[in-house]
N, C-alpha and C positions, 0 to 999 in steps of 0.2 A: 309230650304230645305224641299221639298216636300215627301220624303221619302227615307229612307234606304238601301242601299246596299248591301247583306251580300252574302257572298260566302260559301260556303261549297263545299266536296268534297267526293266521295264513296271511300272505300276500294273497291278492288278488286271482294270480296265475298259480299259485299251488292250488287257490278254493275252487279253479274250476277243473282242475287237473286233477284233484280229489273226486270232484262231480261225475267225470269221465269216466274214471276208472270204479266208480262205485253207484250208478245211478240208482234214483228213485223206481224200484219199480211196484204199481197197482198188486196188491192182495187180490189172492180169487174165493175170497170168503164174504159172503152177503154179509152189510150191514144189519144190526139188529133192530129191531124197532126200540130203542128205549120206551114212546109212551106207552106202548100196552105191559110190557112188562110187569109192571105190580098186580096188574088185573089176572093175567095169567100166573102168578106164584100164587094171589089166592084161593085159584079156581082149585091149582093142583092142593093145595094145604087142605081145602074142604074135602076133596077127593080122597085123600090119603085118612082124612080125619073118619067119613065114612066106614070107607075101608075094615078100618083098625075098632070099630063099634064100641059099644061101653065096656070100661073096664074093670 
């Protein structure tokens, strides 16, 4: 076996004492839009396809 598995578990008073000293904080990067994305990877794909003309 390649290594160990061990579990452990917090009290109640370690998990917010963890919380504390490590909070959640908000990302300052814009969400992406996932729906239009396919549309814009094909726009760019025909773009580059242009581009690059017959070969």
């Amino acid at each position: 076996m390649i290594g160990e598995v061990r579990e452990w578990k917090m009290t109640e008073e370690e998990r917010l004492a963890y919380i504390k000293k490590h909070p959640i904080r908000p990302t300052k990067q814009a969400k992406k839009n996932t729906k239009m994305d396919y549309k814009w990877r094909s726009e760019k794909a025909v773009a580059a396809r242009k581009k690059k003309g017959p070969i």
